[in-house]
MARZAKE-415060 format. One record per atom (N, C-alpha, C): residue number from 1; residue in one letter; atom name; x, y, z negated. Coordinates in steps of 0.02 Angstrom, whole numbers, plus 50000, padded with zeros to 5 digits. Atoms other than C-alpha are relative to their C-alpha. Layout:
! MARZAKE-415060
NUM, a, CA, X, Y, Z .
...
//
This chain:
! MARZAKE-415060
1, x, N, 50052, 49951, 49983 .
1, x, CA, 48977, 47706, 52088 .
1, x, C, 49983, 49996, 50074 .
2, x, N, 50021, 49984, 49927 .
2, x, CA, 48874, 47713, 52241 .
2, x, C, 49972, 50074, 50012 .
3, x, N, 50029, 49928, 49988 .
3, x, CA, 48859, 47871, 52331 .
3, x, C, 49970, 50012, 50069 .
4, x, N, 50040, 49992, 49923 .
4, x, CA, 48739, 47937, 52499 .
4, x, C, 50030, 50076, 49998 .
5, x, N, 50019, 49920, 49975 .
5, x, CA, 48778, 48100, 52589 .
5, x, C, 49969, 50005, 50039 .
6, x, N, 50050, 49965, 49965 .
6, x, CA, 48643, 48208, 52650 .
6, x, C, 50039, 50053, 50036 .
7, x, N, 49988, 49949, 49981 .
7, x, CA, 48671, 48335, 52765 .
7, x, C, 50004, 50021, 50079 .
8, x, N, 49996, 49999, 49926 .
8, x, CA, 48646, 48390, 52954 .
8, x, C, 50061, 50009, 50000 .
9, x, N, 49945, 50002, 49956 .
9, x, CA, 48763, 48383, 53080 .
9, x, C, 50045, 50044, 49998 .
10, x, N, 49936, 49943, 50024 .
10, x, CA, 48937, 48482, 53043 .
10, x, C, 50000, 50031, 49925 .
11, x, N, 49982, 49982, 50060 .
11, x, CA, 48906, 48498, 52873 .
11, x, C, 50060, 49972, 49939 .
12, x, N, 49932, 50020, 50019 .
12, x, CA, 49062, 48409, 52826 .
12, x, C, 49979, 49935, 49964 .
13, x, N, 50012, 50074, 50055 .
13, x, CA, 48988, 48240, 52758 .
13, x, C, 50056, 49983, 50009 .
14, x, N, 49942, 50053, 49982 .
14, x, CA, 49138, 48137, 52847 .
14, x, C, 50042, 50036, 49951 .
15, x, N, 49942, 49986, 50015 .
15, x, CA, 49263, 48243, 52785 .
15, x, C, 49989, 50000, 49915 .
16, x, N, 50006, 50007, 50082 .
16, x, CA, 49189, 48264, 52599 .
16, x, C, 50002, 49905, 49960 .
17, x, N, 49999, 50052, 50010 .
17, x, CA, 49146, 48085, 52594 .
17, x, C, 50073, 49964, 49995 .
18, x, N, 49931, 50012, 50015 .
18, x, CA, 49322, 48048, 52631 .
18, x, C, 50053, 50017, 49944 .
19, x, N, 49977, 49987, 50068 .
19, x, CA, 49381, 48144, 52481 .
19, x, C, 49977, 49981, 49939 .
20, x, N, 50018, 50032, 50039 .
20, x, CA, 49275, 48076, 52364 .
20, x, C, 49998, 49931, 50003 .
21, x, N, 49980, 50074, 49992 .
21, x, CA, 49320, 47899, 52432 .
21, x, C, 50064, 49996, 49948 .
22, x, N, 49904, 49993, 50014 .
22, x, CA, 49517, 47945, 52384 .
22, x, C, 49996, 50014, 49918 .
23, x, N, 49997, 49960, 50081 .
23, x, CA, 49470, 48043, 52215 .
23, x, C, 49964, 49950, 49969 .
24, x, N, 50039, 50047, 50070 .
24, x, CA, 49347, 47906, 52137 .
24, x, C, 50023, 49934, 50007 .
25, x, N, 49980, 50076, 49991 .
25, x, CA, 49439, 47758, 52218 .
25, x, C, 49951, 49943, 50047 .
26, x, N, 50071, 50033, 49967 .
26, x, CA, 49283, 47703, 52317 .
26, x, C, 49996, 49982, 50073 .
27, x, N, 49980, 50014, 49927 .
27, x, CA, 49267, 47613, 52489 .
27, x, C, 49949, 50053, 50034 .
28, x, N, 50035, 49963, 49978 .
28, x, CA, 49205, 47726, 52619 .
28, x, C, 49963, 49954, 50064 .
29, x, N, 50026, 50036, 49930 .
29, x, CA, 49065, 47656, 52745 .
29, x, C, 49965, 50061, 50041 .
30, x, N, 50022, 49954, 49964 .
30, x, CA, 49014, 47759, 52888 .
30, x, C, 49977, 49983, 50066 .
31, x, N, 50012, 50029, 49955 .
31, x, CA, 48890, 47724, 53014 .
31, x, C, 50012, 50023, 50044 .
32, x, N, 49962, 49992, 49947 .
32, x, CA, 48989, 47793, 53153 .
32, x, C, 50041, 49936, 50010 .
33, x, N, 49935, 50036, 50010 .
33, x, CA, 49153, 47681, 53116 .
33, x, C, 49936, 49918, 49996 .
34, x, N, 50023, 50049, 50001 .
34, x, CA, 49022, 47544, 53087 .
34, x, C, 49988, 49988, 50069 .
35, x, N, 50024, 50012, 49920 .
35, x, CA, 48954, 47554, 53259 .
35, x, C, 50045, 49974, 50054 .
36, x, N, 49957, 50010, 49957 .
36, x, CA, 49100, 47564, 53347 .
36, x, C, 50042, 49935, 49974 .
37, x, N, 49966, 50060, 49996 .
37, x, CA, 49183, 47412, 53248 .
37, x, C, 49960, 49960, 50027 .
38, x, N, 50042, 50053, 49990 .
38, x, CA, 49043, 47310, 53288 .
38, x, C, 49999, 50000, 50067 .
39, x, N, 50004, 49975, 49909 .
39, x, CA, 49027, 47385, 53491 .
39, x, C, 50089, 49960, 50007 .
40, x, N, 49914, 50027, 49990 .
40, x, CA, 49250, 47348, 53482 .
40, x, C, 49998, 49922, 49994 .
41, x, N, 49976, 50084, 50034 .
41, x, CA, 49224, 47166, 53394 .
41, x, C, 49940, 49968, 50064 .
42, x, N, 50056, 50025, 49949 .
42, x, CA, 49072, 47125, 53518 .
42, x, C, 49932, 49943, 49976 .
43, x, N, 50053, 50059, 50025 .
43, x, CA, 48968, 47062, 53388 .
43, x, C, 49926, 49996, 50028 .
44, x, N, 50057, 49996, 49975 .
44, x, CA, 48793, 47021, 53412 .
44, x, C, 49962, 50063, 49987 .
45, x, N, 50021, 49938, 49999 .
45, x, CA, 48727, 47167, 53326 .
45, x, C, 50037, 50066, 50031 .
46, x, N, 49969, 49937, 49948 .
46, x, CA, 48854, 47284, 53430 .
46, x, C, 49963, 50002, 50069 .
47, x, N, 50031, 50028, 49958 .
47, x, CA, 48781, 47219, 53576 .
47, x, C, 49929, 50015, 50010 .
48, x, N, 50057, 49981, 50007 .
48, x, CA, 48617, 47255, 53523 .
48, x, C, 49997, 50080, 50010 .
49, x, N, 49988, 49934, 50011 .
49, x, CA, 48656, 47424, 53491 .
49, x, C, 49989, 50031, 50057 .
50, x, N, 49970, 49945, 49931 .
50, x, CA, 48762, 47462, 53660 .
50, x, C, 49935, 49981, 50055 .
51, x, N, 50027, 50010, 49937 .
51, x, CA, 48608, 47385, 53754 .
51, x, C, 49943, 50060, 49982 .
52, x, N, 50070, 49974, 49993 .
52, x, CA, 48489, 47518, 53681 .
52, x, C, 50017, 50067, 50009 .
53, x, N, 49936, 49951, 50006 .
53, x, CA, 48654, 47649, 53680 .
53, x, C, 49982, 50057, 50071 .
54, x, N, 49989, 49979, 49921 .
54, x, CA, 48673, 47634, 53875 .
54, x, C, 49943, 50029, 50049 .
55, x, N, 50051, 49988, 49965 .
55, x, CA, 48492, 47662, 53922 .
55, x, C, 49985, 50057, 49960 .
56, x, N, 50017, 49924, 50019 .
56, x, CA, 48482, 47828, 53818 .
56, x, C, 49943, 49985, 49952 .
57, x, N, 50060, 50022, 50060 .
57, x, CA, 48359, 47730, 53670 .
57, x, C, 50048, 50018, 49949 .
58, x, N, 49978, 49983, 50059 .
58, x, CA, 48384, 47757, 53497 .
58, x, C, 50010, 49931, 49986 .
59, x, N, 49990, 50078, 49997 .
59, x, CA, 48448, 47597, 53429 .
59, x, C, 49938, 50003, 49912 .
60, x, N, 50060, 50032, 50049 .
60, x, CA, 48294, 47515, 53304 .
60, x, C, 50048, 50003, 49930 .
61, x, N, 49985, 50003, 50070 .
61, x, CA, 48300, 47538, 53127 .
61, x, C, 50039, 49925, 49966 .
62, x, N, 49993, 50082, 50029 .
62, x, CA, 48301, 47344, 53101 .
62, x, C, 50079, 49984, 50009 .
63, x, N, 49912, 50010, 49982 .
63, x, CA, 48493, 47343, 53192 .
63, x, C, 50023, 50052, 49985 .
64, x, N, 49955, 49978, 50037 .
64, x, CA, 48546, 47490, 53107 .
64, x, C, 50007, 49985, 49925 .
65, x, N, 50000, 50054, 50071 .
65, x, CA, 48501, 47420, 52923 .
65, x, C, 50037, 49939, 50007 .
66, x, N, 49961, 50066, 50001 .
66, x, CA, 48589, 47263, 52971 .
66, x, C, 50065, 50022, 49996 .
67, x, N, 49936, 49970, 50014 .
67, x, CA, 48731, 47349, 53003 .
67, x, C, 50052, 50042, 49944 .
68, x, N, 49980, 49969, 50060 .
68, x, CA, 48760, 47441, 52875 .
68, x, C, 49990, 49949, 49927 .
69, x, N, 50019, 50079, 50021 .
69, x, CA, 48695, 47282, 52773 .
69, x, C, 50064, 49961, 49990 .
70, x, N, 49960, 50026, 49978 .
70, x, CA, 48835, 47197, 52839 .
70, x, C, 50056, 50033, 49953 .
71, x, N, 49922, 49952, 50022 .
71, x, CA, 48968, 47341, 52778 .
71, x, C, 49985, 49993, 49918 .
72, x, N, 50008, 49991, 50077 .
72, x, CA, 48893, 47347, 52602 .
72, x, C, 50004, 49940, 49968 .
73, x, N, 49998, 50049, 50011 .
73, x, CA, 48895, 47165, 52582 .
73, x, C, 50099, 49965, 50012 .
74, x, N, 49942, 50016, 49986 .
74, x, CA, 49074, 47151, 52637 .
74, x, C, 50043, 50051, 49935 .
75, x, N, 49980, 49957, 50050 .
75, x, CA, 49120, 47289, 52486 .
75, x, C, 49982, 49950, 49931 .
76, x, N, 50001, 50007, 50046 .
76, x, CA, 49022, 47178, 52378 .
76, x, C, 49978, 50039, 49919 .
77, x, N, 50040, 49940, 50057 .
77, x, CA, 49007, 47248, 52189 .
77, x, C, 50029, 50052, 49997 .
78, x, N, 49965, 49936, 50031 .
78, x, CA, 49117, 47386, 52198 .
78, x, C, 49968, 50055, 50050 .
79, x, N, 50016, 49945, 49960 .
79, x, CA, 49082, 47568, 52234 .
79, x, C, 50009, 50020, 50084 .
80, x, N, 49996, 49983, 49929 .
80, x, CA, 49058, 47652, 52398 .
80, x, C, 49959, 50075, 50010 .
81, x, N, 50055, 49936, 49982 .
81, x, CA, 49006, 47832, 52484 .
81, x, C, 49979, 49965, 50053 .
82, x, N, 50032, 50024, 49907 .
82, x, CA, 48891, 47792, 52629 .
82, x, C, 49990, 50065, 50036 .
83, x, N, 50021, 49957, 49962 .
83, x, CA, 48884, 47916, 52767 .
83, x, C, 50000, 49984, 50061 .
84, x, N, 50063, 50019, 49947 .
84, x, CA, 48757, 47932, 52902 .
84, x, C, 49974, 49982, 50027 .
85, x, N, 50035, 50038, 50000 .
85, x, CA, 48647, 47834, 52839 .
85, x, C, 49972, 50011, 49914 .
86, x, N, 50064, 50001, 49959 .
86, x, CA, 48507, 47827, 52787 .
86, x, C, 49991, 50071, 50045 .
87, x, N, 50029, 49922, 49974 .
87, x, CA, 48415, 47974, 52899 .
87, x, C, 49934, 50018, 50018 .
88, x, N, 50082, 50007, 49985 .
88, x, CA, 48245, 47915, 52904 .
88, x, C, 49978, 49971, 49905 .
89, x, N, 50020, 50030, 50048 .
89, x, CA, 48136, 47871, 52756 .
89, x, C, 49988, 49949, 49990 .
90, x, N, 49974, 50071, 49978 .
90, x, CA, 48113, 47705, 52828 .
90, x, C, 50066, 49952, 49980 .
91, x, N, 49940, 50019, 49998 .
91, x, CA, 48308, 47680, 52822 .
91, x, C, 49996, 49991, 49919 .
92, x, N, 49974, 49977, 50074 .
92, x, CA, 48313, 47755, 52620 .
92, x, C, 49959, 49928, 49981 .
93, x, N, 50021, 50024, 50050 .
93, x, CA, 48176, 47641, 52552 .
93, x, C, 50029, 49918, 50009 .
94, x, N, 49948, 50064, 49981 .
94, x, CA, 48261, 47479, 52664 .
94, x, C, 50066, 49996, 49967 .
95, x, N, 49942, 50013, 50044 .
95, x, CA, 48422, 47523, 52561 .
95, x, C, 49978, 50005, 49941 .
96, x, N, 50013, 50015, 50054 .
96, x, CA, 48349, 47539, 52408 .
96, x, C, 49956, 49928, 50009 .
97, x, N, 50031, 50080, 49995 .
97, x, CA, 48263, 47362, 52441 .
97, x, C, 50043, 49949, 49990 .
98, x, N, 49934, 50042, 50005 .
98, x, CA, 48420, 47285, 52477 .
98, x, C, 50053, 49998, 49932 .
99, x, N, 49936, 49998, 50056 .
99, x, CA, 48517, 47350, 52334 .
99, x, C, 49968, 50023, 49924 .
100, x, N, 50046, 50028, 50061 .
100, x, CA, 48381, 47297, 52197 .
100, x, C, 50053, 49977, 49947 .
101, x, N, 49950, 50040, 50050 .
101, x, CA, 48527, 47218, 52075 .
101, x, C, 50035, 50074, 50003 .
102, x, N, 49958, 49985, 50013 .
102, x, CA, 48656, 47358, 52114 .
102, x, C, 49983, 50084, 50065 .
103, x, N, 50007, 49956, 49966 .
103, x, CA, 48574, 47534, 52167 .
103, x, C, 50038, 50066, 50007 .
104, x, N, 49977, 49904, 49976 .
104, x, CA, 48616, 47712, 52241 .
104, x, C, 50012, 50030, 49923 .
105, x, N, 49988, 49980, 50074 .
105, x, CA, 48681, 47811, 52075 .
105, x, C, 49993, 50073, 50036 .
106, x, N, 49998, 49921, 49989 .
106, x, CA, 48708, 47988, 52176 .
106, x, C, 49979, 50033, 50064 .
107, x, N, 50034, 49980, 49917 .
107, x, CA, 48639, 48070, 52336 .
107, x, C, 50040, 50080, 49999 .
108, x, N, 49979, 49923, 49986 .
108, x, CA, 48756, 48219, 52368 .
108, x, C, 49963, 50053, 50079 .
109, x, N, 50030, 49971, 49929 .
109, x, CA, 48658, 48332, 52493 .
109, x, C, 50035, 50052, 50000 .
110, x, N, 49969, 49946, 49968 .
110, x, CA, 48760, 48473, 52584 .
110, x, C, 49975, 50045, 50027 .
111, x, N, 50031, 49959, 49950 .
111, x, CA, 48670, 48626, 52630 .
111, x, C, 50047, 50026, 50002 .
112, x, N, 49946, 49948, 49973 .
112, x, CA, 48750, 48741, 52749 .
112, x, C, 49959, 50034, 50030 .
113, x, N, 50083, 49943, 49949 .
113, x, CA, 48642, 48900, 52859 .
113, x, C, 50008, 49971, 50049 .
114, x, N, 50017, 50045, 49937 .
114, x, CA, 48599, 48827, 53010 .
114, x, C, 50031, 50045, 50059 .
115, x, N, 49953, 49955, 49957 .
115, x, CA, 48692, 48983, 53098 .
115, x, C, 50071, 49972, 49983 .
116, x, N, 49944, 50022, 50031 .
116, x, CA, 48866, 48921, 53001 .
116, x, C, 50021, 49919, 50036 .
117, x, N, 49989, 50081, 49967 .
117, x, CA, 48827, 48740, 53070 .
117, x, C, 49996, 50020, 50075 .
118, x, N, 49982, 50006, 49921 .
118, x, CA, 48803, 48785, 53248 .
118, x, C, 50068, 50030, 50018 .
119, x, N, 49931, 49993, 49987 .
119, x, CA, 48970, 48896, 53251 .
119, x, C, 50056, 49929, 50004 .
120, x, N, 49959, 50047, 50005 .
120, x, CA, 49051, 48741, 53175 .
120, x, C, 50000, 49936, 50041 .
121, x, N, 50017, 50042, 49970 .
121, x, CA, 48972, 48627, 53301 .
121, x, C, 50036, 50006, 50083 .
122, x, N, 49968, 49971, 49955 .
122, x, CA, 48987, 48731, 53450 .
122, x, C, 50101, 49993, 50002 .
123, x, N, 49928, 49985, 50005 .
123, x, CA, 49168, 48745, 53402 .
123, x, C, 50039, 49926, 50000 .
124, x, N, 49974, 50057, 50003 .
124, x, CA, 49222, 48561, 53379 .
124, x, C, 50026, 49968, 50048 .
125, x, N, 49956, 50064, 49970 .
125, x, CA, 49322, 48433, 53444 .
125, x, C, 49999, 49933, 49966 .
126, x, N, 49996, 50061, 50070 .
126, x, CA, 49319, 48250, 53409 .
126, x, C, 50044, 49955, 50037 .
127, x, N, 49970, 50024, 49967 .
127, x, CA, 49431, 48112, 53435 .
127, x, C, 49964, 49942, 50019 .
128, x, N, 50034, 50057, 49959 .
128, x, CA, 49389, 47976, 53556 .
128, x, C, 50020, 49941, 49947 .
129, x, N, 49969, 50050, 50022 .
129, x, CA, 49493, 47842, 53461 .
129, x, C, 49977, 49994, 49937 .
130, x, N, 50056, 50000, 50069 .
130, x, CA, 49423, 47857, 53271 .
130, x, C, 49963, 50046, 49992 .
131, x, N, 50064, 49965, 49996 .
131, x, CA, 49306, 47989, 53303 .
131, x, C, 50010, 50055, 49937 .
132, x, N, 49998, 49936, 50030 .
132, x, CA, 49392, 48137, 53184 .
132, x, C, 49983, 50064, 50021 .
133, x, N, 50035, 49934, 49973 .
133, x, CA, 49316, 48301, 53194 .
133, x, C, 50062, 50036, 49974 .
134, x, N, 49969, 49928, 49994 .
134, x, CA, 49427, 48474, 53234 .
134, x, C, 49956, 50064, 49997 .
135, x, N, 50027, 49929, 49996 .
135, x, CA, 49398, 48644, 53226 .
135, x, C, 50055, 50029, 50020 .
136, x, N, 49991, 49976, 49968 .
136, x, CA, 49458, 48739, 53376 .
136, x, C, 50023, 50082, 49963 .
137, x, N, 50017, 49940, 50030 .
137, x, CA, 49427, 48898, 53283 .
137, x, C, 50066, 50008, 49933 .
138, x, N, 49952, 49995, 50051 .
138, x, CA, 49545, 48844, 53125 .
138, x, C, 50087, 49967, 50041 .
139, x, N, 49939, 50008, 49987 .
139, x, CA, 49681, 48767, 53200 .
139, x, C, 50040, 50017, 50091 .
140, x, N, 49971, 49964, 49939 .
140, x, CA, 49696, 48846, 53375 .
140, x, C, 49996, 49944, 50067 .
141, x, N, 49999, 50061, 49931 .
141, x, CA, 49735, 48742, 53559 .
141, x, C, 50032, 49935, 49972 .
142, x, N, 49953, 50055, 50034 .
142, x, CA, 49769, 48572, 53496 .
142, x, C, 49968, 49921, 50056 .
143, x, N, 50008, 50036, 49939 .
143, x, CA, 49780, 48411, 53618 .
143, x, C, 49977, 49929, 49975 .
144, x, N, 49970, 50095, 50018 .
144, x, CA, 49815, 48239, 53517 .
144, x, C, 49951, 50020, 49935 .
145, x, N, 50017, 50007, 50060 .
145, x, CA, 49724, 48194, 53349 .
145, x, C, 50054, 49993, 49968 .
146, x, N, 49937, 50002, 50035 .
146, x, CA, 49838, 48216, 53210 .
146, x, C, 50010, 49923, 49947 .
147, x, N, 50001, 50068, 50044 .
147, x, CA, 49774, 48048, 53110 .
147, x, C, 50028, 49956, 50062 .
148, x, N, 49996, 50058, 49958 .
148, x, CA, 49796, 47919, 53269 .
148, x, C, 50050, 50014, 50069 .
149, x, N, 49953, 49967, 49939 .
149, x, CA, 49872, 48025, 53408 .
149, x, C, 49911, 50012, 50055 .
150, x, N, 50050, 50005, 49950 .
150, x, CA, 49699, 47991, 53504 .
150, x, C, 49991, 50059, 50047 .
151, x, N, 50006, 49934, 49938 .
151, x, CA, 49644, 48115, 53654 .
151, x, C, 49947, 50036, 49956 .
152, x, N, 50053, 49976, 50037 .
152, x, CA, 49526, 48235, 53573 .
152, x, C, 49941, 50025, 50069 .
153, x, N, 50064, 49999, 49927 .
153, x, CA, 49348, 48275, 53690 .
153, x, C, 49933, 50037, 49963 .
154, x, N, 50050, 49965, 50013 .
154, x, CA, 49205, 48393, 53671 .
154, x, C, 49935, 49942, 50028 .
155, x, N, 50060, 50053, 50001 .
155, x, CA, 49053, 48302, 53623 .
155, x, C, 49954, 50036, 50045 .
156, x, N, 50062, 49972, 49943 .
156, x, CA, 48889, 48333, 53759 .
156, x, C, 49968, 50036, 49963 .
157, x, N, 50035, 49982, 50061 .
157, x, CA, 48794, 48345, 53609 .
157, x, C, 50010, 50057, 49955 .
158, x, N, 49965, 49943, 50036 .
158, x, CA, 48886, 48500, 53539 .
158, x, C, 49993, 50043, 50025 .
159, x, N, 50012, 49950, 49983 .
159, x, CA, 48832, 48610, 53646 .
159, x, C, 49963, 50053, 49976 .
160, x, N, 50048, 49969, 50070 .
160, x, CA, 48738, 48759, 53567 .
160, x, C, 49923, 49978, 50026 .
161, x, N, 50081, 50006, 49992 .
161, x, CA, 48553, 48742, 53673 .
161, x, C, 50009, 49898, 49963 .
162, x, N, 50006, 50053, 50019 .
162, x, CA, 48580, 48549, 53626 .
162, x, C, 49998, 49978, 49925 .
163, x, N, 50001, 50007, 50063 .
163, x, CA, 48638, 48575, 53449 .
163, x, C, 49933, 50020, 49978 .
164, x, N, 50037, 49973, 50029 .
164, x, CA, 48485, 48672, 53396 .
164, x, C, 49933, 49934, 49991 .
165, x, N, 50047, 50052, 50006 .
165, x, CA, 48384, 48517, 53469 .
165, x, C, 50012, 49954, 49956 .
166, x, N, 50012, 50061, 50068 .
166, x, CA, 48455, 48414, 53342 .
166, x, C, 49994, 50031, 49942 .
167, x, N, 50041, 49986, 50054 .
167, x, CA, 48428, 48515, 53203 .
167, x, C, 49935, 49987, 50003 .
168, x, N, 50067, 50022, 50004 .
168, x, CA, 48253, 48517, 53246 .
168, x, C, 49969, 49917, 49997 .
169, x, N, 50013, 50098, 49988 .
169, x, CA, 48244, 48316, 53284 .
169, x, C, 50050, 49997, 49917 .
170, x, N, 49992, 50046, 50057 .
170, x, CA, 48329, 48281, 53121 .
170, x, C, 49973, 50030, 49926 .
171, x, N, 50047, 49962, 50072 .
171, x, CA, 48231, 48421, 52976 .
171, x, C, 49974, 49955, 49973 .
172, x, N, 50063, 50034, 50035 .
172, x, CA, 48080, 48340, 52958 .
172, x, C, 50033, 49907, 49955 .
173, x, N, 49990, 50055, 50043 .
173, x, CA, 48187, 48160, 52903 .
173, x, C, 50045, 50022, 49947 .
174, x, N, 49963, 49998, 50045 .
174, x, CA, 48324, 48259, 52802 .
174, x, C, 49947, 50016, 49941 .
175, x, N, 50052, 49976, 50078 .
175, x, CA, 48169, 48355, 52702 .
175, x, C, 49968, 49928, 49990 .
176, x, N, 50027, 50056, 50026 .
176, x, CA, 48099, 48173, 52677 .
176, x, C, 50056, 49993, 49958 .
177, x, N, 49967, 50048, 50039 .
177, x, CA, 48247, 48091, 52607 .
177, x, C, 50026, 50061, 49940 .
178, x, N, 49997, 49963, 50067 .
178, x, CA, 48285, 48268, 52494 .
178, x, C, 49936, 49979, 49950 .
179, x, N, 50047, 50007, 50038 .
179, x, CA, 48115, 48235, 52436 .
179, x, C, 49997, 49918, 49956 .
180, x, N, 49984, 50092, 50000 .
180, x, CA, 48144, 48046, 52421 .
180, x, C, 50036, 50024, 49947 .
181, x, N, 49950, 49983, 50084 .
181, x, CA, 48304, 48070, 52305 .
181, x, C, 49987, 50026, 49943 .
182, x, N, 50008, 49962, 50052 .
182, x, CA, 48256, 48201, 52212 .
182, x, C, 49944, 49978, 49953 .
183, x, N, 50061, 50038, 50034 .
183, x, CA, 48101, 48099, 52163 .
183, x, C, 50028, 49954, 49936 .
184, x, N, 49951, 50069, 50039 .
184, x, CA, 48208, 47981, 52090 .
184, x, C, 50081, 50025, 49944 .
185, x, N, 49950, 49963, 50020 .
185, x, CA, 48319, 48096, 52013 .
185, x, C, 50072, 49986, 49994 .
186, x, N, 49944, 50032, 49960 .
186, x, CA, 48476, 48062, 52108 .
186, x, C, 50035, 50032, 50025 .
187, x, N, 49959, 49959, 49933 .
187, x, CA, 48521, 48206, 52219 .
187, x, C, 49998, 50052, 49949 .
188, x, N, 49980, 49938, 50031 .
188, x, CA, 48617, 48344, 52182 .
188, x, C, 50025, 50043, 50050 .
189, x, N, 49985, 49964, 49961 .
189, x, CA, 48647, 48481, 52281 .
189, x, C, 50060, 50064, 50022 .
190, x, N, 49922, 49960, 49988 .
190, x, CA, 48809, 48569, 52348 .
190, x, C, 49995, 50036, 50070 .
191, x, N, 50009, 49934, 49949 .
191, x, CA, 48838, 48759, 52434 .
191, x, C, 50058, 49959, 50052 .
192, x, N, 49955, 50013, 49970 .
192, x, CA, 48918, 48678, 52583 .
192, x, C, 50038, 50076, 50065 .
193, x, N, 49952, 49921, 49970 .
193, x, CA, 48969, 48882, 52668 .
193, x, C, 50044, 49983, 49943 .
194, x, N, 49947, 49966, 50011 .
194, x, CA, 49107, 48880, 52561 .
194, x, C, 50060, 49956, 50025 .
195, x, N, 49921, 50046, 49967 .
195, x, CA, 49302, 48810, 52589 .
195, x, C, 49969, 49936, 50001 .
196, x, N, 50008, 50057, 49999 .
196, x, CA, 49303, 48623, 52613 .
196, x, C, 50028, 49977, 49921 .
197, x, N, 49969, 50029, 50073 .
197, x, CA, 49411, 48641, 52440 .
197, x, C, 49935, 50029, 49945 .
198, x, N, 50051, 49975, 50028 .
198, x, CA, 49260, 48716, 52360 .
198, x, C, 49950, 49947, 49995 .
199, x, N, 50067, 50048, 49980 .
199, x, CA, 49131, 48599, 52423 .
199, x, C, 50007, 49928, 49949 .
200, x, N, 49971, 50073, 50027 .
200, x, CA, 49237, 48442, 52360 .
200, x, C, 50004, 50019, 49924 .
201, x, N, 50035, 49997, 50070 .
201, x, CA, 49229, 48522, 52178 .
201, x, C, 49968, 49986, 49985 .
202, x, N, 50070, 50024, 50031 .
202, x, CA, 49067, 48545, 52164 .
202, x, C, 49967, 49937, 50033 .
203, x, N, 50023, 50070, 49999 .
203, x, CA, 49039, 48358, 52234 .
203, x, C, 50020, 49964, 49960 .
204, x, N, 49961, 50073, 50058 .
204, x, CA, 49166, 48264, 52122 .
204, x, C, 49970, 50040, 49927 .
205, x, N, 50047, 49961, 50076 .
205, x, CA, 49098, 48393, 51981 .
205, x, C, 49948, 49966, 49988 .
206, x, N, 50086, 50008, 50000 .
206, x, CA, 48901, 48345, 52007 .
206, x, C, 50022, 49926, 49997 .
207, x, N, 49993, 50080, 49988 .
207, x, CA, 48963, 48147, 52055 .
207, x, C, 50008, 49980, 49912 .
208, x, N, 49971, 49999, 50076 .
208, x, CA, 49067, 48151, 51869 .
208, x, C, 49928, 50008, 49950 .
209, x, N, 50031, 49990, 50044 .
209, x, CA, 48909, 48225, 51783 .
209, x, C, 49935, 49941, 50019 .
210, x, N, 50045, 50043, 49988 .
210, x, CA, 48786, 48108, 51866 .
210, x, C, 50030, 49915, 49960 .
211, x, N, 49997, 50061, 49984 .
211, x, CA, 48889, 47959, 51816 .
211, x, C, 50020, 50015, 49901 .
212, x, N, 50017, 49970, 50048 .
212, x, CA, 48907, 48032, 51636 .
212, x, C, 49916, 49968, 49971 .
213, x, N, 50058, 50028, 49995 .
213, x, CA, 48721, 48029, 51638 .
213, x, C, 49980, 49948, 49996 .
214, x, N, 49997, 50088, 49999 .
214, x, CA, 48736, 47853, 51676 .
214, x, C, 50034, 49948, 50008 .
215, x, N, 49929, 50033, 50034 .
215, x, CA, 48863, 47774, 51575 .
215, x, C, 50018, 49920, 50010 .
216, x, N, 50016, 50078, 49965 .
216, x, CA, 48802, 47584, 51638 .
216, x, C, 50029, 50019, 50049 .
217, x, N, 49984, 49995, 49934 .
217, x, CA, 48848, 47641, 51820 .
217, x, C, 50098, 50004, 49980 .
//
């Protein structure tokens, strides 16, 4: 099974995606972890990246599709969740292009209130070393990452006047690609306010009935 999560920023894709990696057996690709292997290994497309990184550009569609390209081609035929990626409509119809023989089966999108996500934003911590997200708020003063040991560091970007700017800079492509999926009847949608053990129900729930649905996949 291939799966996409939707969902702005702090709505727990990483962490859901990671549970539905573990529970369906599925590789997880994530274009964070992609970036940074590729920036660590010094490939050419890292390179590309950190040169458009360092000058405060967005790095081009064309070198983030490759990249992720790259990760899905190294998985081969077996399942995978992808998260964050696609985020443009551009990005969605370039992966559905590519994966003509062996497409997308589920699009889990995560709403959460956009008050709920800035608390959880505002509030974070991430680690420098694999880039796990904390919550300050749930587990109190904490120094080290508990997966790696890494230093943990308040992102720039997390601030609240800054967070709000990326909600606004990323709406208009998430309501594309809801509209996108749902066209295609693909996406299913999960209350992401509740626990994180809640959320991961109703994803492996909706994933199970989608794949039900489509007993080939």
């Amino acid at each position: 099974m291939r799966i996409v999560m939707l969902g702005l920023a702090g709505a727990g894709k990483g962490t859901q995606s990671q549970i539905l990696k573990d529970e369906l057996s599925l590789s997880l690709l994530s274009s964070g972890d992609l970036f940074r292997h590729h920036q660590n290994e010094g490939t050419e497309l890292g390179m590309l990246a950190k040169n458009y990184m360092k000058n405060g550009q967005l790095v081009p569609d064309e070198i983030t599709i490759n990249m992720i390209l790259d990760g899905v081609n190294d998985v081969g035929s077996g399942g995978f969740v992808l998260d964050g990626f696609p985020r443009t409509l551009s990005q969605a119809e370039a992966l559905d292009k590519a994966l003509t023989h062996d497409p997308i089966d589920c699009v889990v999108y995560i709403r959460v209130n956009e008050g709920e996500l800035l608390i959880r934003l505002t509030d974070r911590l991430i680690c420098r070393s694999c880039g796990a997200p904390y919550s300050k708020r749930i587990l109190g003063p904490i120094k080290d990452c508990g997966k790696c040991g890494g230093q943990l560091y308040k992102r720039e970007d997390d601030k609240p006047e800054v967070v709000k700017k990326r909600f606004k800079a990323q709406l208009p492509g998430l309501h594309q690609l809801v509209s996108y999926y749902s066209g295609q009847s693909k996406l299913v949608e999960v209350n992401g306010d509740q626990s994180v053990a809640e959320v991961s129900r109703e994803a492996l729930q909706a994933s199970s009935e989608m794949m039900v649905g489509n007993p080939s996949k």
